[in-house]
C-alpha positions as CSV (number, residue, x, y, z in Angstrom):
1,X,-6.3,-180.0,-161.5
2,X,-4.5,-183.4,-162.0
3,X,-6.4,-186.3,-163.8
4,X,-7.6,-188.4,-161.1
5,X,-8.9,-185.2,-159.1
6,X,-11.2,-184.6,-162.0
7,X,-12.4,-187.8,-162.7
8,X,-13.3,-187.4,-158.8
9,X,-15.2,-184.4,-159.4
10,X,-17.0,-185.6,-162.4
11,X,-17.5,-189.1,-160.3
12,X,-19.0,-186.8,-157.5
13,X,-21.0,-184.6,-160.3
14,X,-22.4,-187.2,-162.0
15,X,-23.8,-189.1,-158.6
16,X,-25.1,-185.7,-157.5
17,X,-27.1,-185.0,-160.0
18,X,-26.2,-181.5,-159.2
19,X,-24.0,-178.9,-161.2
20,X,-21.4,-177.6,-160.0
21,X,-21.9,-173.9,-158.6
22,X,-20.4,-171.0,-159.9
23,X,-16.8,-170.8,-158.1
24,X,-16.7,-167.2,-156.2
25,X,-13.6,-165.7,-154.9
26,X,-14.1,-164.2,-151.4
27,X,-12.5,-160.7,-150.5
28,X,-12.4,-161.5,-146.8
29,X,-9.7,-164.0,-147.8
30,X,-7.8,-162.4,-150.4
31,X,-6.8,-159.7,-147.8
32,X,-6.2,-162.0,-145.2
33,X,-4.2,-163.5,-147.8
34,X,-2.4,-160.5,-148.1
35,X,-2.3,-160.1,-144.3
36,X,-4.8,-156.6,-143.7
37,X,-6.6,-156.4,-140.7
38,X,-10.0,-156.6,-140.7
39,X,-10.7,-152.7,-141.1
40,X,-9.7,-153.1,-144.5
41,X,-12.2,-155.3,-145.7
42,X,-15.2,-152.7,-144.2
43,X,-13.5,-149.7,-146.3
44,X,-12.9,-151.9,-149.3
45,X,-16.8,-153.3,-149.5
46,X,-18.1,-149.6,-148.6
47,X,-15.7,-148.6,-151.8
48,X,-17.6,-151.4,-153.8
49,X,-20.5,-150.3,-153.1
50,X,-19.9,-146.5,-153.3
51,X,-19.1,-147.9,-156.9
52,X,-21.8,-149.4,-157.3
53,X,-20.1,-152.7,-158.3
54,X,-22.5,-154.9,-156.4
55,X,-24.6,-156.5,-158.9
56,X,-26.1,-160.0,-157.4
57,X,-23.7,-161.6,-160.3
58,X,-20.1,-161.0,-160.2
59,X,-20.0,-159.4,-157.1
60,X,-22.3,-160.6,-154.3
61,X,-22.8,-159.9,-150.4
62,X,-21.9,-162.7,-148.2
63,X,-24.9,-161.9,-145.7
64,X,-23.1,-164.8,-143.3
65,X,-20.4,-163.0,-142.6
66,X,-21.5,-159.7,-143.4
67,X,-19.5,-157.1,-145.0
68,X,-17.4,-159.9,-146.7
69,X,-18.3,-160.2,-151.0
70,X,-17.5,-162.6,-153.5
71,X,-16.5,-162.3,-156.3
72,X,-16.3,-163.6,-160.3
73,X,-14.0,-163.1,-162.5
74,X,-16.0,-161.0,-164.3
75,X,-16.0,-159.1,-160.9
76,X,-12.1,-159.1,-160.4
77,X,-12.0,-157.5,-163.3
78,X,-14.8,-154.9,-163.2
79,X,-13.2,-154.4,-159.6
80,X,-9.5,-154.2,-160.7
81,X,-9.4,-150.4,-160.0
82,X,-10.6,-150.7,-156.4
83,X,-7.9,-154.4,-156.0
84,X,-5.4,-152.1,-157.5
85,X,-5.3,-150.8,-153.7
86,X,-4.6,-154.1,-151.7
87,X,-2.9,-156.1,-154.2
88,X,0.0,-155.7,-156.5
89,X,-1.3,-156.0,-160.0
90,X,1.1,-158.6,-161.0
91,X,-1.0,-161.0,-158.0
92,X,-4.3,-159.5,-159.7
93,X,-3.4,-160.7,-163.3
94,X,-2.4,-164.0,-161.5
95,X,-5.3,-164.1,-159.7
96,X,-7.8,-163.5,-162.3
97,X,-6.2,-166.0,-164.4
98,X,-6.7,-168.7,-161.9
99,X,-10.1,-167.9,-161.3
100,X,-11.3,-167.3,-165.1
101,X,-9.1,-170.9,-165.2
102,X,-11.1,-172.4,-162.2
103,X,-14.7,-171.4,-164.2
104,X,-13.5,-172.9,-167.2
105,X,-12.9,-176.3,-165.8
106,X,-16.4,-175.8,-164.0
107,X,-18.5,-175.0,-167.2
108,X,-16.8,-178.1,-168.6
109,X,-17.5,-180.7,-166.0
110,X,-21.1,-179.2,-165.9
111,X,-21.1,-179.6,-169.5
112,X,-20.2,-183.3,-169.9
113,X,-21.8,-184.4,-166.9
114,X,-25.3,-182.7,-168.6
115,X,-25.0,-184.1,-171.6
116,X,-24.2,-187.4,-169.7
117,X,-27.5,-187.3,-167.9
118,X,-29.4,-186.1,-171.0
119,X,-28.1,-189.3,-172.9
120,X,-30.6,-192.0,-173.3
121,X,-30.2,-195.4,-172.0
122,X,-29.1,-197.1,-175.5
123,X,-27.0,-194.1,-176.1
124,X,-24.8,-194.8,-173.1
125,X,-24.6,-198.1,-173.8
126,X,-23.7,-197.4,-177.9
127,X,-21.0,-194.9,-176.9
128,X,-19.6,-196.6,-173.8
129,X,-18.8,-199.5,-176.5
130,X,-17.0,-197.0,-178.4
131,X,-15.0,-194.9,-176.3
132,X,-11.8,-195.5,-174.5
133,X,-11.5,-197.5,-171.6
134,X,-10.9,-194.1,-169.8
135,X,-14.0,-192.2,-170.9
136,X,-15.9,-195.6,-170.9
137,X,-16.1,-195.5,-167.1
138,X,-18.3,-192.4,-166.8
139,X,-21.0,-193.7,-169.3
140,X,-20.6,-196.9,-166.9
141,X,-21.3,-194.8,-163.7
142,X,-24.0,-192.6,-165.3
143,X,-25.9,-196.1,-166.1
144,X,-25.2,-197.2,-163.0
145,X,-26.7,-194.2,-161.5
146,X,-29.8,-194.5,-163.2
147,X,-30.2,-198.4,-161.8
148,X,-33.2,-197.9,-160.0
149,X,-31.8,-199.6,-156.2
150,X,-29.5,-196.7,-156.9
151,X,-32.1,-194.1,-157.3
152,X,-33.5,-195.8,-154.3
153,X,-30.8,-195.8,-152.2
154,X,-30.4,-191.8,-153.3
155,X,-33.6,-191.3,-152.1
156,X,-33.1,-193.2,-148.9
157,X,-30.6,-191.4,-148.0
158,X,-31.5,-187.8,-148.8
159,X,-34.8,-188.8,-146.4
160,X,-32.3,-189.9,-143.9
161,X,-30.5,-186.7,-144.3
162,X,-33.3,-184.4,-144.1
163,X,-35.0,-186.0,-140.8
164,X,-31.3,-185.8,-139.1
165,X,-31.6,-182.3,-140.0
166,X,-35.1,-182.0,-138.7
167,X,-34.3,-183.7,-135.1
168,X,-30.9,-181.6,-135.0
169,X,-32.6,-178.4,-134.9
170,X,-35.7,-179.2,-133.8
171,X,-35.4,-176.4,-131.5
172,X,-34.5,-173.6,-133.5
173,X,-36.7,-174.7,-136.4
174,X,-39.7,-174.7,-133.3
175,X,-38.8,-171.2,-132.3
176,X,-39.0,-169.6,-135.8
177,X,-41.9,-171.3,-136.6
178,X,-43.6,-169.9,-133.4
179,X,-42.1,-166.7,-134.2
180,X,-43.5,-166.5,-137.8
181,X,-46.8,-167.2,-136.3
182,X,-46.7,-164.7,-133.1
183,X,-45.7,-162.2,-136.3
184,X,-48.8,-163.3,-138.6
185,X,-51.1,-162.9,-135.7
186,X,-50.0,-159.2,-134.9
């Protein structure tokens, strides 16, 4: 990941006020990747699961798009017998290593940007003073955060978010809710 693409991620992070989730690897695309129809990825989820390899951790059921999995590295690896059939094991090496690669730089962002957020005011400040001009720009943006119009403008617009949401599927949300009651009622 090139410099200025992390300092957008940790820019993005840090506004958030959200970790990063845990980056997952989906089978659907790795053998569309490798150009198998779609066949392949029923017999190779029914081969997961015959191995019992689906754990709720490193290897998870997309139940969107249903038989499609994702996985960790840790489940590339616990997997590599069953890969070992669609891919070459030169891609799988390659593969796990940008994946293991890809949670690396994940637990690190979500690492400084929690410590970040778990700094006090006059700690921000102290080390902001301190630290490079490079590194001195995300205590900057984590005060800035904290600024309380900024909290309020979060606010305003997560509220603004949610009743968009709300009048955009009014009608769906209205027919569940009707059909959870019709259901309690039986």
């Amino acid at each position: 990941m090139s410099a200025s693409a992390a300092d957008k991620m940790i820019f993005d992070l840090i506004k958030s006020r959200e970790p990063l989730q845990k980056p997952y690897l989906s089978l659907r695309k790795l053998l569309e990747v490798k150009e198998l129809p779609d066949g392949y990825l029923s017999i190779a989820a029914d081969r997961f699961s015959d191995a019992e390899l689906i754990d709720g951790e490193s290897v998870i059921i997309d139940f969107t798009d249903f038989p499609n999995l994702f996985l960790t590295s840790d489940g590339l690896l616990d997997s590599r017998h069953i890969l070992a059939s669609y891919i070459s094991q030169k891609e799988l090496t390659e593969l796990y290593k940008m994946v293991c690669s890809r949670e690396r730089e994940v637990m690190l962002f979500n690492s400084m940007t929690a410590m970040l957020r778990e700094m006090t005011v006059k700690d921000l400040l102290k080390y902001s003073r301190q630290a490079k001009p490079e590194q001195r720009r995300f205590y900057l943006y984590e005060l800035r955060q904290r600024l309380p119009w900024t909290q309020a403008a979060h606010k305003v617009r997560s509220a603004a978010h949610l009743f968009h949401t709300r009048i955009k599927y009014h009608g769906t949300l209205s027919l569940l809710k009707s059909a959870a009651e019709s259901l309690q009622e039986e």
